[in-house]
C-alpha positions as a Markdown table, in Angstrom:
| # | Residue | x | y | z |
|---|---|---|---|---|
| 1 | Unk | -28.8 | 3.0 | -31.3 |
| 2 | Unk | -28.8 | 4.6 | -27.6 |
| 3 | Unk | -26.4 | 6.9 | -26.9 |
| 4 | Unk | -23.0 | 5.6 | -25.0 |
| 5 | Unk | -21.3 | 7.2 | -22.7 |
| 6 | Unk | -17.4 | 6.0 | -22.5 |
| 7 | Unk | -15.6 | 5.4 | -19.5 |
| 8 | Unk | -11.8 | 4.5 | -18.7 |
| 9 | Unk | -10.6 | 2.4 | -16.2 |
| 10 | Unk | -6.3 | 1.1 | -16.2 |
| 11 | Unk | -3.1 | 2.8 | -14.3 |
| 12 | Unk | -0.1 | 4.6 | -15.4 |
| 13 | Unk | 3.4 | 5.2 | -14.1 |
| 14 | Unk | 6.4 | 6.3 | -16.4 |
| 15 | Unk | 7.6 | 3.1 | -17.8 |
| 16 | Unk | 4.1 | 2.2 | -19.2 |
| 17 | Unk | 0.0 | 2.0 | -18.8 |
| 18 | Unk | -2.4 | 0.1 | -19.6 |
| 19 | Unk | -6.3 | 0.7 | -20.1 |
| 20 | Unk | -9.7 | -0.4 | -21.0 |
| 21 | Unk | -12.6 | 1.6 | -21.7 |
| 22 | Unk | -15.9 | 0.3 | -21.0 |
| 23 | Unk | -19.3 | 1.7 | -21.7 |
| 24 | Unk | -22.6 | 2.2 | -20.6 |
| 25 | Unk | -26.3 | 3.7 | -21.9 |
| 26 | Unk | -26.1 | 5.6 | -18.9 |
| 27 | Unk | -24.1 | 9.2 | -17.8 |
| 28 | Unk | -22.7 | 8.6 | -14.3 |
| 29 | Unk | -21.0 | 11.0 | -12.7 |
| 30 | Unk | -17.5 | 11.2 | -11.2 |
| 31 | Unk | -18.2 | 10.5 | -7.5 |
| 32 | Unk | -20.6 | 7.6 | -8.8 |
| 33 | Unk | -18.3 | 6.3 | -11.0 |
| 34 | Unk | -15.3 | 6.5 | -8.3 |
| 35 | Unk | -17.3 | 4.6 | -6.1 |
| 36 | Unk | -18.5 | 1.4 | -8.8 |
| 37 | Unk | -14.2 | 1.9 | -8.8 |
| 38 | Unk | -13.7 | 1.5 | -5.6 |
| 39 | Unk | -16.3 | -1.2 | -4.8 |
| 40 | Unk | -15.4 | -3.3 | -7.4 |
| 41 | Unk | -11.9 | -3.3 | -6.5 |
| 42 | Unk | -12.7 | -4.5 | -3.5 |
| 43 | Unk | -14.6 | -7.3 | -4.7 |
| 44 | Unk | -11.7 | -8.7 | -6.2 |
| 45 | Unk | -9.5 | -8.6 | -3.4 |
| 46 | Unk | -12.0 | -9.7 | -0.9 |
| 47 | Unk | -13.7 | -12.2 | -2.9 |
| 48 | Unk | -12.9 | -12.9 | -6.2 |
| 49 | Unk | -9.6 | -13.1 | -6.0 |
| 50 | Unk | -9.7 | -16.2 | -8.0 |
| 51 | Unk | -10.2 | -14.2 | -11.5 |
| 52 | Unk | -6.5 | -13.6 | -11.1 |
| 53 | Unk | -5.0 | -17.2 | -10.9 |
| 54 | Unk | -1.6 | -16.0 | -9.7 |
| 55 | Unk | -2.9 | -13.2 | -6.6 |
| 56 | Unk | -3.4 | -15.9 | -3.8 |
| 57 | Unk | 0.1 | -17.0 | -3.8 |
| 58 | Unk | 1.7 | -13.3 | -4.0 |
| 59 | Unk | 0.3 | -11.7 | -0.9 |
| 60 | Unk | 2.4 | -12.4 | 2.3 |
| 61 | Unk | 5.9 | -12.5 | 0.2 |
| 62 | Unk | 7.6 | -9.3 | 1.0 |
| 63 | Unk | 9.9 | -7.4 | -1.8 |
| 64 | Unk | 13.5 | -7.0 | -1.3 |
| 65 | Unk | 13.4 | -3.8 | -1.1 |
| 66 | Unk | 11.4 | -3.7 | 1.9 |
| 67 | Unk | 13.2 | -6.2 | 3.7 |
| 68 | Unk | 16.1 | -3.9 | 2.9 |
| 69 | Unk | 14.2 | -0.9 | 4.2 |
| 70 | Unk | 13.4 | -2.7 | 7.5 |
| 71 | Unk | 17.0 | -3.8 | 8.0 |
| 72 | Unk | 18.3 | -0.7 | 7.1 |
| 73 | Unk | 16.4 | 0.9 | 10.0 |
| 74 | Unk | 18.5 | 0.8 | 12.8 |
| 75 | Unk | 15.3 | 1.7 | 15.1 |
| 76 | Unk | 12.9 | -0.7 | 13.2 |
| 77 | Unk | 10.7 | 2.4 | 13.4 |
| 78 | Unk | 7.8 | 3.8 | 10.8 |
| 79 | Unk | 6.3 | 7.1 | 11.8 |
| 80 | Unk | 7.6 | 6.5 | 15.5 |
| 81 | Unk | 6.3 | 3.1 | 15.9 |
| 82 | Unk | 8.6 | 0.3 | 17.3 |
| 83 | Unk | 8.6 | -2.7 | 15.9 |
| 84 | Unk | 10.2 | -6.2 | 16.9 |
| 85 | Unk | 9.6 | -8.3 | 14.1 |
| 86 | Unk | 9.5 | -7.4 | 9.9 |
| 87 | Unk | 6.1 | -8.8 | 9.5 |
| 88 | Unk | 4.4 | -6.2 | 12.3 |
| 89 | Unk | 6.4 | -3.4 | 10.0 |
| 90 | Unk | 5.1 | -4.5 | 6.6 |
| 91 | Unk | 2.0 | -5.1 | 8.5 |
| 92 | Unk | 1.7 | -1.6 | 9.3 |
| 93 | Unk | 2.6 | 0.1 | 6.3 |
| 94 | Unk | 0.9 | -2.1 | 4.3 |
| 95 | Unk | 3.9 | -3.8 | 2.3 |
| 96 | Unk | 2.1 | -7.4 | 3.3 |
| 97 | Unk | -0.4 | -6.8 | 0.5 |
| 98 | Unk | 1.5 | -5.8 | -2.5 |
| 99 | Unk | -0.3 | -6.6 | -5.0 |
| 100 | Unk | -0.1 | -3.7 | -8.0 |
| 101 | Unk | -3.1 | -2.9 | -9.6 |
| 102 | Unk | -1.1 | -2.9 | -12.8 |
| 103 | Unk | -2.1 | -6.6 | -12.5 |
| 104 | Unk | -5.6 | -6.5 | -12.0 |
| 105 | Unk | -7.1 | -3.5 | -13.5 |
| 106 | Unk | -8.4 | -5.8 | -16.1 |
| 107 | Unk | -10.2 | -7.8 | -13.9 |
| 108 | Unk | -11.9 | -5.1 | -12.2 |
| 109 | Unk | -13.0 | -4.1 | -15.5 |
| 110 | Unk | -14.5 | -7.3 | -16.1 |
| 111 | Unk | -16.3 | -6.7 | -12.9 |
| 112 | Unk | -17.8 | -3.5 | -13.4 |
| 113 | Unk | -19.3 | -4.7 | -16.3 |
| 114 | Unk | -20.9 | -8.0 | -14.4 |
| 115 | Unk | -21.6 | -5.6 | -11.4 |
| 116 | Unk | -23.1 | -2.4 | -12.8 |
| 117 | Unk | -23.9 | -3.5 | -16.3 |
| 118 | Unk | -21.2 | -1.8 | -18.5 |
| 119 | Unk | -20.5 | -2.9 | -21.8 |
| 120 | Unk | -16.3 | -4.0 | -22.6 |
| 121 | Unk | -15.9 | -1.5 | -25.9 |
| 122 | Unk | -13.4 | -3.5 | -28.3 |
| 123 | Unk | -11.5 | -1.7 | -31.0 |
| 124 | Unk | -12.4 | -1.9 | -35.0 |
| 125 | Unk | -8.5 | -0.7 | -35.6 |
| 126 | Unk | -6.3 | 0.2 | -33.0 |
| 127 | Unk | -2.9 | 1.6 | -33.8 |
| 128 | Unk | -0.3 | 2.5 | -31.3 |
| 129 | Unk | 3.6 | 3.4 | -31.9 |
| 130 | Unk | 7.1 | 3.3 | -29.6 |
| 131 | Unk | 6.4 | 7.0 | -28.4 |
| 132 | Unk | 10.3 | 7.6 | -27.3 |
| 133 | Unk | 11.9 | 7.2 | -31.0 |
| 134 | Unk | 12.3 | 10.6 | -33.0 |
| 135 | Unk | 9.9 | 10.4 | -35.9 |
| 136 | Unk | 12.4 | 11.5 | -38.5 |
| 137 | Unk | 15.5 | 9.4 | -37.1 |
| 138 | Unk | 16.8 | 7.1 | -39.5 |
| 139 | Unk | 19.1 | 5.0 | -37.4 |
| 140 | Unk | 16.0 | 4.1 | -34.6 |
| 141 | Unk | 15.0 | 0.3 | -34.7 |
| 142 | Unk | 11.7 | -0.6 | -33.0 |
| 143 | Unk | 11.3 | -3.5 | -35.4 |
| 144 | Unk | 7.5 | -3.5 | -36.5 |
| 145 | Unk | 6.8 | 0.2 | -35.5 |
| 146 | Unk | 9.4 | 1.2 | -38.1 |
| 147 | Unk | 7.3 | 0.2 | -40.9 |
| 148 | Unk | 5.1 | 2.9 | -40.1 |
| 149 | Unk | 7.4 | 5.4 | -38.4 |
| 150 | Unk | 9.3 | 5.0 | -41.8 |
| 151 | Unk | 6.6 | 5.6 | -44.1 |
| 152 | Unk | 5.3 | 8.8 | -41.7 |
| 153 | Unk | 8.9 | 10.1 | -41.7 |
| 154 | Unk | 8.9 | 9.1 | -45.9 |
| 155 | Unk | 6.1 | 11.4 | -46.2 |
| 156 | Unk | 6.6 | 14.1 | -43.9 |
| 157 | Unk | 10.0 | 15.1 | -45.2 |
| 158 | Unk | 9.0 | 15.0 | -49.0 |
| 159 | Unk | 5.7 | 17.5 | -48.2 |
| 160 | Unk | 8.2 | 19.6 | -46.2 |
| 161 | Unk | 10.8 | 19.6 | -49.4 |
| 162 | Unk | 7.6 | 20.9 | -51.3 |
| 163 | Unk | 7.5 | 24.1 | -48.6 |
């Protein structure tokens, strides 16, 4: 088999992220691979749209919040622009098109792989765990991530009574 490079394309913030790693007989480098990033994005907002079902009907709805932000401006100014209406402001600063790429990061996966020929790399065993919880507390409750927190923190404290 060929070598594979692996590459990683998702989001974070600090609630959560999310991920998928795609990949390819090929090295690319950075600034290629930012690019494929960028361009495929792009396809999906300009044209294919459609792989997200929902994404047509979100744009144009403004967030509370920056309704709020508009009506809390008592100049109805963004970096000393006047405004007379909330849909030139959001216009502006770019609030019209809110879509969060938390949403759609999976799709531009999907794209990169029908765009530049990368392969979707699925998982044999994946394991992942609540990350907040103390390993060793007894009283946490993360449902099915305490069967295996339990039997880690099982384990870990008997080896360390053997110290």
């Amino acid at each position: 088999m060929a070598k594979q490079y692996l590459y990683r394309v998702g989001y974070y913030s600090y609630e959560d992220s999310g991920d998928v790693v795609l990949s390819h007989s090929r090295k690319i480098p950075k600034r290629e691979f930012r690019n494929m990033f960028v361009e495929a994005t792009l396809e999906l907002l300009l044209n294919r749209r459609d792989m997200v079902g929902w994404l047509d009907t979100d744009e144009g709805d403004y967030h509370d919040y920056e309704k709020k932000r508009y009506e809390e401006d008592t100049y109805n100014r963004y970096e000393g622009k006047e405004y007379v209406t909330i849909e030139e402001y959001l216009e502006e600063r770019g609030s019209k098109y809110f879509t969060h790429f938390s949403n759609i990061y999976r799709a531009v996966a999907s794209l990169m792989v029908e765009m530049y020929g990368f392969e979707l790399v699925e998982y044999e065993q994946d394991e992942a765990v609540d990350g907040w919880g103390a390993i060793c507390d007894k009283d946490r409750s993360f449902g099915e991530d305490d069967i295996l927190l339990n039997r880690i923190m099982k384990k870990f404290l008997a080896r360390k009574k053997k110290k």
